[in-house]
C-alpha positions as CSV (number, residue, x, y, z in Angstrom):
1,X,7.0,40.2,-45.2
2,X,6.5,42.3,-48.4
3,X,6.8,45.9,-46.2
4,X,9.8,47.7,-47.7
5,X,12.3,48.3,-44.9
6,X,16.1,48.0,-43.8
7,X,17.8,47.0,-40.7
8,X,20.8,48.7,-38.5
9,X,23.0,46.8,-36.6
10,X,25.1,48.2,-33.8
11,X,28.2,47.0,-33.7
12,X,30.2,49.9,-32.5
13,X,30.8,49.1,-29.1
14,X,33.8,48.8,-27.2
15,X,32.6,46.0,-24.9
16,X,34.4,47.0,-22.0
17,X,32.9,44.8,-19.5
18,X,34.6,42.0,-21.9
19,X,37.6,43.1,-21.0
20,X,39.2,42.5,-24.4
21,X,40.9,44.0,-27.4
22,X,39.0,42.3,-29.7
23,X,35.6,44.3,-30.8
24,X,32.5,43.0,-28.6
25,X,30.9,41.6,-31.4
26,X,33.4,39.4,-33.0
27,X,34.1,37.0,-29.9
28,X,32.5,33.5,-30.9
29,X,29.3,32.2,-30.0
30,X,29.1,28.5,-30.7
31,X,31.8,28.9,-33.6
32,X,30.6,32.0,-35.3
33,X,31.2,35.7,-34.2
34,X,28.4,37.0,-32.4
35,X,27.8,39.9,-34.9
36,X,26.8,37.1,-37.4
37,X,23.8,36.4,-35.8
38,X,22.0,39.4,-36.0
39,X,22.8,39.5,-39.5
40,X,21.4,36.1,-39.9
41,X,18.2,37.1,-38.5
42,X,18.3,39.9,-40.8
43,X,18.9,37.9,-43.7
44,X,15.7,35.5,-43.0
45,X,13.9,39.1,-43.5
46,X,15.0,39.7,-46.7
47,X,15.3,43.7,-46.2
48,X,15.8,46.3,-48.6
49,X,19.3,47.4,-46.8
50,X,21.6,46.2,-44.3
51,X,23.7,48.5,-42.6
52,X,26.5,47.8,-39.7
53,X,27.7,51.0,-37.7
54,X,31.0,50.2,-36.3
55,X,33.4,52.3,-34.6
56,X,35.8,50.4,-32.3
57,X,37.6,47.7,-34.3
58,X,36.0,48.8,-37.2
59,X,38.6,47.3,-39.5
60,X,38.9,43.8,-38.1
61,X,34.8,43.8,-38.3
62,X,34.9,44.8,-41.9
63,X,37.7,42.5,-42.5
64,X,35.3,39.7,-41.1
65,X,32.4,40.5,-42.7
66,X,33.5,41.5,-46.1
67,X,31.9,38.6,-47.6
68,X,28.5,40.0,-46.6
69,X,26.1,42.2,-48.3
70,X,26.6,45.2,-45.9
71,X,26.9,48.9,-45.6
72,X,29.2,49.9,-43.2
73,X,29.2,53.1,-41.5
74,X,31.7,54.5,-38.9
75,X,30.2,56.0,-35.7
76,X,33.5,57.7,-34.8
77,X,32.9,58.6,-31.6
78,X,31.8,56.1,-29.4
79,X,28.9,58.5,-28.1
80,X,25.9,56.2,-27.5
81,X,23.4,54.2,-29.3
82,X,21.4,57.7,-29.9
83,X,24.4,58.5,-31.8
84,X,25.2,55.4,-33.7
85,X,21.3,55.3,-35.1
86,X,21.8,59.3,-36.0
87,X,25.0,57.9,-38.0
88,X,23.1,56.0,-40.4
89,X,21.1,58.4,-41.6
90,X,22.8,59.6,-44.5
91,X,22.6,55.5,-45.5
92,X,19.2,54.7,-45.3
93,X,16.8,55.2,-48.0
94,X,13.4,52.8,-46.8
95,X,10.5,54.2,-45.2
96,X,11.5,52.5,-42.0
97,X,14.1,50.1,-40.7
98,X,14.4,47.9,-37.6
99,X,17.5,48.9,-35.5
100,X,19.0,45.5,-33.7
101,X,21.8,45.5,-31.1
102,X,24.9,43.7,-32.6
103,X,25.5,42.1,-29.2
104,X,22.0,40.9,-29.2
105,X,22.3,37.3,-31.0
106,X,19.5,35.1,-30.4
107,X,16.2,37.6,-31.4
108,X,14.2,35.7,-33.5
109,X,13.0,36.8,-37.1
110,X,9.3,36.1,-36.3
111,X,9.6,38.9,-32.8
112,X,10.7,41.4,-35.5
113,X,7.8,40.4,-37.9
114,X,5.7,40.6,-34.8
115,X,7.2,44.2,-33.8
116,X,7.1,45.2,-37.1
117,X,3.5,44.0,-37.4
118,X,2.7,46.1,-34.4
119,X,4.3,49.1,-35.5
120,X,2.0,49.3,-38.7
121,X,-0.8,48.8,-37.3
122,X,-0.4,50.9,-35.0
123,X,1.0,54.0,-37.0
124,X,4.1,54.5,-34.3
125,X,6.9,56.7,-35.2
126,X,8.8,54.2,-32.8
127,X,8.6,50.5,-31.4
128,X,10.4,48.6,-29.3
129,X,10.8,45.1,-27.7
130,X,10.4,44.4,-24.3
131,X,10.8,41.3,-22.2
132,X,9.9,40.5,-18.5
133,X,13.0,39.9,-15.9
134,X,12.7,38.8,-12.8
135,X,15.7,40.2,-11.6
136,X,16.6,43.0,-14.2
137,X,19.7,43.9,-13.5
138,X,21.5,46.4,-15.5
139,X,18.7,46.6,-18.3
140,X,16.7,50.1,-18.7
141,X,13.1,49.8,-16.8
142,X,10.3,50.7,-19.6
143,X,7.8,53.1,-17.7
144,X,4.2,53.0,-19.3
145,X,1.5,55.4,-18.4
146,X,-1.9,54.6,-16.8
147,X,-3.4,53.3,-20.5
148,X,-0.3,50.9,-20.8
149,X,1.8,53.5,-23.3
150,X,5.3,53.3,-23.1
151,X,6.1,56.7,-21.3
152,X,10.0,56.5,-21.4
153,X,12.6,54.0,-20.9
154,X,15.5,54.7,-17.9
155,X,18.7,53.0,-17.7
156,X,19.5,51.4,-14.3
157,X,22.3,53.6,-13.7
158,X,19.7,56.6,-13.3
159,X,16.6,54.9,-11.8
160,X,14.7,55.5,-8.7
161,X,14.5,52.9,-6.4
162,X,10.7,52.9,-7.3
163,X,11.5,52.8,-11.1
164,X,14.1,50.1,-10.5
165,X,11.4,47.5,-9.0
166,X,10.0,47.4,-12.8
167,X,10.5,44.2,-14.0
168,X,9.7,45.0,-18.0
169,X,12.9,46.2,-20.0
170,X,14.3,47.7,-23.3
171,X,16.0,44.7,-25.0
172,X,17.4,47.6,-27.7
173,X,15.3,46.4,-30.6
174,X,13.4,48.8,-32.3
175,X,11.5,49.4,-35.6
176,X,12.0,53.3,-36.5
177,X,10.1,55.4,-39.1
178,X,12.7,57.0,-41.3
179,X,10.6,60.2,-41.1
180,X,11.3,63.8,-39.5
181,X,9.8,63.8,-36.5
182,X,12.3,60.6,-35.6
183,X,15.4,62.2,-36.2
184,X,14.4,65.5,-34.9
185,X,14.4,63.6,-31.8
186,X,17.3,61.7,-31.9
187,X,18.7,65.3,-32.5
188,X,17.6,66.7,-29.5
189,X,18.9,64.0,-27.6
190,X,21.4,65.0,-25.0
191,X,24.0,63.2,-22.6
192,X,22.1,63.8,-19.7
193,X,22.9,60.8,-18.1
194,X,25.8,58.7,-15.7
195,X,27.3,57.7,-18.7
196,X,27.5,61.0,-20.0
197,X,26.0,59.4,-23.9
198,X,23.3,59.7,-26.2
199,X,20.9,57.3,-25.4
200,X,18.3,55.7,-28.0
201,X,15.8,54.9,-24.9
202,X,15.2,58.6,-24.5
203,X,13.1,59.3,-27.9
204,X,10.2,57.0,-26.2
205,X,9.7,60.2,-24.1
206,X,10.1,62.5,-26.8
207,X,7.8,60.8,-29.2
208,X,5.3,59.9,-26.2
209,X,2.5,58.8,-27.5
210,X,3.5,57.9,-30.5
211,X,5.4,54.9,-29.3
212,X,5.0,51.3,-29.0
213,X,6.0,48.9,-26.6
214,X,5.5,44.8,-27.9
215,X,6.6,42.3,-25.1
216,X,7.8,39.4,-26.2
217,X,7.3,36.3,-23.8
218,X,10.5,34.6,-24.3
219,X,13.1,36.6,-22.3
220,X,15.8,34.4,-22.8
221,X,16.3,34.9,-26.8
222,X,16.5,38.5,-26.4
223,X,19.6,38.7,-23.8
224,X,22.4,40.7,-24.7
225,X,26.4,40.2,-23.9
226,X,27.8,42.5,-21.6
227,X,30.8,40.5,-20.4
228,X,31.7,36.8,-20.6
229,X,29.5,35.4,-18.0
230,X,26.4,36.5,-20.2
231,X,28.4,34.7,-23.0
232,X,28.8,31.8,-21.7
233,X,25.0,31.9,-20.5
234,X,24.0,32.3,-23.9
235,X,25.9,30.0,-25.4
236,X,24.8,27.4,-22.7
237,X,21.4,28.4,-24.4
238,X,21.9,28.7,-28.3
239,X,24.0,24.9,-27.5
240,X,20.8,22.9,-25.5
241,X,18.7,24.4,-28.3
242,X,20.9,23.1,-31.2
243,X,21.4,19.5,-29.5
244,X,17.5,19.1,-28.2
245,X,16.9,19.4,-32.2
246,X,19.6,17.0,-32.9
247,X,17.9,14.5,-30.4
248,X,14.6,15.4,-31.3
249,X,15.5,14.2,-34.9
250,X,17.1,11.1,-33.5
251,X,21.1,11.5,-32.8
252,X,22.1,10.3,-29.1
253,X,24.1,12.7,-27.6
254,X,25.6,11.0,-24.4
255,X,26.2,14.0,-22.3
256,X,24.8,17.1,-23.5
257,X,26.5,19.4,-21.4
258,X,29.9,17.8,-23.0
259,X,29.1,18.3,-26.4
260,X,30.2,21.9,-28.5
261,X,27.9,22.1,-31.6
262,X,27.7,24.6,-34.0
263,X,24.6,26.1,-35.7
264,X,24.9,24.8,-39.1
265,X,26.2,21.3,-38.1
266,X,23.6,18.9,-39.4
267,X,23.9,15.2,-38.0
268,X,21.8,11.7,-38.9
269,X,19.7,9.8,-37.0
270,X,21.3,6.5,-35.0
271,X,24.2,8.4,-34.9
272,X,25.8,8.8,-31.4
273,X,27.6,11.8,-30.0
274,X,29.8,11.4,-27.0
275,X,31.4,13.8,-24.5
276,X,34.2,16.3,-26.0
277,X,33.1,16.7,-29.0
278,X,33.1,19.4,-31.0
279,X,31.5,20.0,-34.0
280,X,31.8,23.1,-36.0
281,X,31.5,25.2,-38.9
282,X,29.8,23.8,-42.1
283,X,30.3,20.2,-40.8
284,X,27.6,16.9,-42.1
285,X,27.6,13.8,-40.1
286,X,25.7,10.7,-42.0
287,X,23.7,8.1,-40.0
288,X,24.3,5.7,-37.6
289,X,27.9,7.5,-37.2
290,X,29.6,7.4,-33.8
291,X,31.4,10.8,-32.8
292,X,34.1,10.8,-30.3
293,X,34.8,10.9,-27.1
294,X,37.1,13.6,-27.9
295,X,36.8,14.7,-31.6
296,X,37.0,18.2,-33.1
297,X,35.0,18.5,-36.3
298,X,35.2,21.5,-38.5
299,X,34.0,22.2,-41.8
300,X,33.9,18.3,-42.4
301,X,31.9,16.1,-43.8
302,X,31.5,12.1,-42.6
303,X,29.3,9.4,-44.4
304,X,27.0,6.9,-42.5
305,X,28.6,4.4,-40.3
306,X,31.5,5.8,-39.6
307,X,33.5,6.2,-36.4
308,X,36.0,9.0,-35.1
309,X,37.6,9.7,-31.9
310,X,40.1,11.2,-30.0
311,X,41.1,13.1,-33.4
312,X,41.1,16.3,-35.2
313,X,39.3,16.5,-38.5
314,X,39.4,19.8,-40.5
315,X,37.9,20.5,-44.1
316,X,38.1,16.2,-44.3
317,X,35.9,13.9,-46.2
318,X,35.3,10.6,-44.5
319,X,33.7,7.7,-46.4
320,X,31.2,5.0,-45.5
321,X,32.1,2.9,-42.1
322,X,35.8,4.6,-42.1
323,X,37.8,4.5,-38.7
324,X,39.7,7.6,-37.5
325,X,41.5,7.8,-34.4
326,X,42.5,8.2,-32.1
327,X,44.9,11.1,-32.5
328,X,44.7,11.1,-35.5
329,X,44.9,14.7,-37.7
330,X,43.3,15.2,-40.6
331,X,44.0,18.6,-42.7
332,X,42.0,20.7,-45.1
333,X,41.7,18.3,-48.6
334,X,42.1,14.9,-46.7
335,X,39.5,12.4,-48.0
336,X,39.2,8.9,-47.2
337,X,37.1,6.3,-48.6
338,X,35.1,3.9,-47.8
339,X,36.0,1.3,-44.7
340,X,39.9,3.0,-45.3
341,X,41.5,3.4,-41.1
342,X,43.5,6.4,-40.5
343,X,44.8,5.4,-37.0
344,X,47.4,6.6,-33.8
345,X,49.5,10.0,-34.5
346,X,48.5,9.6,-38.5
347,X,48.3,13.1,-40.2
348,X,46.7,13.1,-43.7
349,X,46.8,16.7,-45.7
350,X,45.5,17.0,-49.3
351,X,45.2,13.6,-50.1
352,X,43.2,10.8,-51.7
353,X,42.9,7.5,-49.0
354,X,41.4,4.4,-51.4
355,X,38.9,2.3,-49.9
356,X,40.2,-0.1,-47.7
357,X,43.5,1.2,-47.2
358,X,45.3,1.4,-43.8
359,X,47.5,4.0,-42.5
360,X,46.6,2.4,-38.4
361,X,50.0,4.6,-36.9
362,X,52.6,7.3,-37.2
363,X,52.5,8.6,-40.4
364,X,52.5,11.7,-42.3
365,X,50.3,11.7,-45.7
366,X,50.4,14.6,-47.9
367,X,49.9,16.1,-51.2
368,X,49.0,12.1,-52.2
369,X,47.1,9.7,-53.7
370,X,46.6,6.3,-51.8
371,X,44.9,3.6,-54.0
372,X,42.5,0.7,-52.6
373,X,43.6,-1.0,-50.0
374,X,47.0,0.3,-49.8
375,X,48.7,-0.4,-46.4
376,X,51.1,2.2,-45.2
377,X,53.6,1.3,-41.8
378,X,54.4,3.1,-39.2
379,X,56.6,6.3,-39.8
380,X,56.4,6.0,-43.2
381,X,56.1,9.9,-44.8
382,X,55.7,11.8,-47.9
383,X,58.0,14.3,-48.8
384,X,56.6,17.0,-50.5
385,X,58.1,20.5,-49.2
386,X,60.5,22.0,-50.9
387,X,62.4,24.7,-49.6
388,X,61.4,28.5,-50.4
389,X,58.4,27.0,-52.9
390,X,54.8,27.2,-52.2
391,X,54.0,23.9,-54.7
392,X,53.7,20.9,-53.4
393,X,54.6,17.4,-55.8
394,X,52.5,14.8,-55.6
395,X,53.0,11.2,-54.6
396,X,50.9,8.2,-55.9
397,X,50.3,4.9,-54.3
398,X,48.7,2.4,-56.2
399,X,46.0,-0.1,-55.5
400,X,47.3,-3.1,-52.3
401,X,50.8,-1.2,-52.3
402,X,52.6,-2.2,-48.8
403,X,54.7,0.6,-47.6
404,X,57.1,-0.5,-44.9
405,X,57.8,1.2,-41.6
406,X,59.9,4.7,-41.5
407,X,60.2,5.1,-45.3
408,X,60.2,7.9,-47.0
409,X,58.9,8.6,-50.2
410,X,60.4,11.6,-51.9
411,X,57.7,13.2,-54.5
412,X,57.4,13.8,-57.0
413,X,56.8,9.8,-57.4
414,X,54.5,6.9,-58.0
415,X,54.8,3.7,-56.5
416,X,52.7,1.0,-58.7
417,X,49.7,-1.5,-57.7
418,X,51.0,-4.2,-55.6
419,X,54.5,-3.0,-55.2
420,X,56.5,-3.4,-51.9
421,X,58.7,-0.7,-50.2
422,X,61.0,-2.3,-47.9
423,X,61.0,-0.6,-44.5
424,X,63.6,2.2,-43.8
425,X,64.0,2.7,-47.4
426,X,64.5,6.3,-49.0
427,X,62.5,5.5,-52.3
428,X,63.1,8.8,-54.9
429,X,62.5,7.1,-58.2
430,X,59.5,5.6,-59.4
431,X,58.6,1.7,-58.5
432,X,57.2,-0.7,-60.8
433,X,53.7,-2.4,-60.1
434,X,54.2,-5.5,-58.0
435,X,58.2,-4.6,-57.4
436,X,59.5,-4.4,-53.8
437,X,61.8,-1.2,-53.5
438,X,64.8,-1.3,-50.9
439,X,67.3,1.3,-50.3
440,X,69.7,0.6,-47.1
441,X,72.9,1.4,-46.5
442,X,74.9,-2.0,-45.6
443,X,74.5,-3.4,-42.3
444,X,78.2,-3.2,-40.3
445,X,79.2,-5.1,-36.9
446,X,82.2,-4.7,-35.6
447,X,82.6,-8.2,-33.0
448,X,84.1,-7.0,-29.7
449,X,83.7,-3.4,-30.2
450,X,82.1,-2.1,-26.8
451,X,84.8,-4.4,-25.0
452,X,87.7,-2.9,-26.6
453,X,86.0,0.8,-26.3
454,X,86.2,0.1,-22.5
455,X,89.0,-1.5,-22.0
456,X,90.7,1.8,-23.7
C-alpha cells in the first residue's frame, strides 16, 4: 500500500454498557486489551501516523500502551465520535487517514486496503464500511439514494420505523480526506440527537454525494463491544478462528470450546490440547507435546514431547519430553531440561533444572541451579529471601545430588556432584562432592512419659 496516509483510533469512550471502571478498550480479548487490536491491524498497514484519542481513563491507556509508536490525544469531553475525529486535527499531517473504532477489534487489514482502494478511486471526501445484519440492533441504518449513494447514516436511537427495517449499517470505519471541506463538516456538526453528541455518521449527509459506502461481506469481523455479552461473542469468534488454524496445521485440540488460546501462541503439529487449557501471551509449544487438562501457559516456551497438566507455567522454559504436573508452579526464569519431572505442589522460580533431575513433590526451588539428574525430596526448599533486600543468593546443586525430604538449604551455597543431604537437615555451609550432609538435633525418648503425664 504505498498511498501516504495515517490512522485514528477511538479510544475515548466510557463504555458504559460495560459497566466498569476500567476504560472500554483495555478489557482483554483472548489475553490482549482490546485496544491492541486495532492497532495491530494498523501496524500491518504500515501508516505514516498513528494516533489514539483518549479521554476516559486516558492515563491507564497511555500507561498500557507506552511501548507503542502512538500519538495520543485527549478528547476531553466525552462529546461524540464527531468530536473525537475533530480532536485530532491539530495531529495529523497525511493527505488522508482511516479513522477505526478502538472497540472494533477484529477488522481486517485487507477491508481497509479495500476501503481505501475505493476511496481513491473514487475521489470521495469520505468512505465508510458497511456490513449486512439480519437483526441490526443498536447499529446506525446507512440510507442510500435511488443510484445506491450513501445518503446519511441514522443511529437507532433516532430512526423511523421504516428506516429501522434497513438491514445495512455503519460499522464506524472510515477513510477521511484531510482536506477543508471534511472538517468544515465535522464543524458544523451539531448534537441534534437522543444522545445529545456529535456524531461522525452525520458528515455522509453533509458531504452527500461525495461519499462512499463499501460493504464488506463478512459481518462478523467488523462487530464492535458495547457490553460484555458482545465480548464474550467476539471472543467465542477470534478463539474458533485461532484453534481451527491450529487444527488445520495439525494440533488436536480435544474440546475446542474448553480451550483459551491467545493470538500469538504458536503450537506443533501431533501435539494434543486438552480441555482447560490456557495458553497465552508469547507462548511456543514444540511437537507432539501434550497440554493439560488444566494448564495455564503464559509467555512460555515448551520443547517437543513434552507433557504438562494440571499446572501453572509462567515465563518457563521446558525441555525435550519433560513432565510437569500436576499442580505444579512454575515462575518467570524457571527452566528445565530435557526429560527433568517437576511434579505435585513443586514451585520452581529463577532456576536452572538439569536434565534428568527430579523434583516429583512439595518443594520450593528458587534462585538455583540443579545439575543432571539431581533428585530433590519432598519439602525440601531453598532459602534465598532475606529480609528488607531485594537480592536473591543463589544455591547450586550439582550433577546426581540426592536431597532428602524437608531440608532446607540456606543460600548462598553449593552442594557438590553426588553428595547426599540427609532428610530434615538445615544444610548452611557448603557440602563436598559425593559427601552426605546431616544436621539433626538428637533424638530424645523419655520411656513412660504419656503414663506419668496422666496419671498426674
Amino acid at each position: 500500500m504505498s498511498q501516504t496516509f495515517g490512522v485514528v483510533v477511538l479510544a475515548a469512550g466510557k463504555g458504559t454498557r460495560m459497566c466498569s471502571a476500567r476504560p472500554k478498550v483495555l478489557h482483554t480479548l483472548c489475553g490482549l486489551p482490546l485496544l491492541e487490536y486495532p492497532l495491530r491491524t494498523a501496524r500491518e498497514l504500515a501508516p505514516t501516523e498513528t494516533i489514539v484519542v483518549v479521554g476516559h481513563g486516558k492515563e491507564e491507556i497511555e500507561r498500557a500502551f507506552a511501548h507503542w509508536p502512538v500519538k495520543f490525544v485527549d478528547q476531553r469531553e466525552p462529546l461524540g465520535t464527531g468530536h473525537a475525529v475533530l480532536s485530532a486535527r491539530e495531529a495529523l499531517s497525511v493527505p488522508r487517514f482511516f479513522v477505526v473504532p478502538g472497540d472494533v477489534p477484529l477488522v481486517p487489514a485487507q477491508a481497509l486496503r479495500a476501503l481505501l482502494d475505493q476511496h481513491l478511486r473514487t475521489g470521495a471526501l469520505a468512505s465508510f464500511l458497511t456490513i449486512e445484519l439480519s437483526d441490526p440492533g443498536s447499529y446506525g441504518r446507512v440510507v442510500r439514494d435511488e443510484r445506491g449513494k450513501p445518503q446519511k447514516v441514522v443511529e437507532a436511537r433516532d430512526a423511523s420505523p421504516k428506516e429501522l427495517a434497513i438491514h445495512e449499517v455503519n460499522t464506524g470505519v472510515w477513510c477521511l480526506e484531510n482536506h477543508p471541506a471534511v472538517w468544515a463538516a465535522l464543524e458544523r456538526l451539531r448534537p441534534n440527537n437522543v444522545k445529545g453528541e456529535y456524531y461522525l455518521t452525520d458528515v455522509v449527509a453533509s458531504l452527500y454525494p461525495q461519499v462512499e459506502a463499501v460493504r464488506w461481506p463478512e459481518s462478523d469481523v467488523l462487530l464492535g463491544v458495547n457490553d460484555r455479552v458482545d465480548l464474550a461473542r467476539i471472543e467465542g469468534i477470534l478463539r474458533w478462528r485461532i484453534l481451527e488454524r491450529w487444527m488445520r496445521e495439525g494440533v488436536s485440540v480435544v474440546d475446542p470450546a474448553a480451550v483459551y488460546p491467545g493470538p500469538d501462541v504458536r503450537v506443533g503439529p501431533d501435539t494434543v490440547v486438552f480441555p482447560g487449557s490456557f495458553l497465552l501471551g508469547e507462548t511456543e509449544i514444540g511437537e507432539n507435546c501434550r497440554i493439560g487438562p488444566q494448564a495455564y501457559l503464559l509467555d512460555t516456551r515448551v520443547a517437543q514431547g513434552a507433557h504438562i497438566w494440571f499446572s501453572v507455567l509462567e515465563g518457563a522454559e521446558i525441555g525435550e519430553e519433560a513432565q510437569i504436573g500436576p499442580y505444579a508452579h512454575l515462575r518467570a526464569g524457571a527452566k528445565v531440561g530435557a526429560r527433568a519431572r517437576i511434579g505435585n505442589f513443586v514451585e520452581v522460580k529463577a532456576s536452572q533444572i538439569g536434565e534428568g533431575a527430579k523434583a516429583l513433590h512439595l518443594a520450593y526451588i528458587g534462585d538455583a541451579e540443579v545439575g543432571q539428574a539431581a533428585n530433590i525430596g519432598a519439602g525440601a526448599i531453598t532459602c534465598n529471601f532475606q529480609p528488607g533486600k531485594t537480592e536473591k543468593f543463589r544455591t547450586e546443586i550439582g550433577a546426581r545430588a540426592f536431597i532428602g525430604s524437608n531440608a532446607c538449604l540456606i543460600a548462598p551455597i553449593r552442594i557438590g556432584e553426588g553428595a547426599v543431604v540427609g532428610a530434615g537437615s538445615v544444610i548452611t555451609e557448603d557440602v563436598p562432592p559425593y559427601a552426605l550432609a546431616l544436621e539433626r538435633s538428637p533424638q530424645v525418648v523419655k520411656p513412660n512419659w504419656a503414663r506419668r503425664k496422666e496419671a498426674g
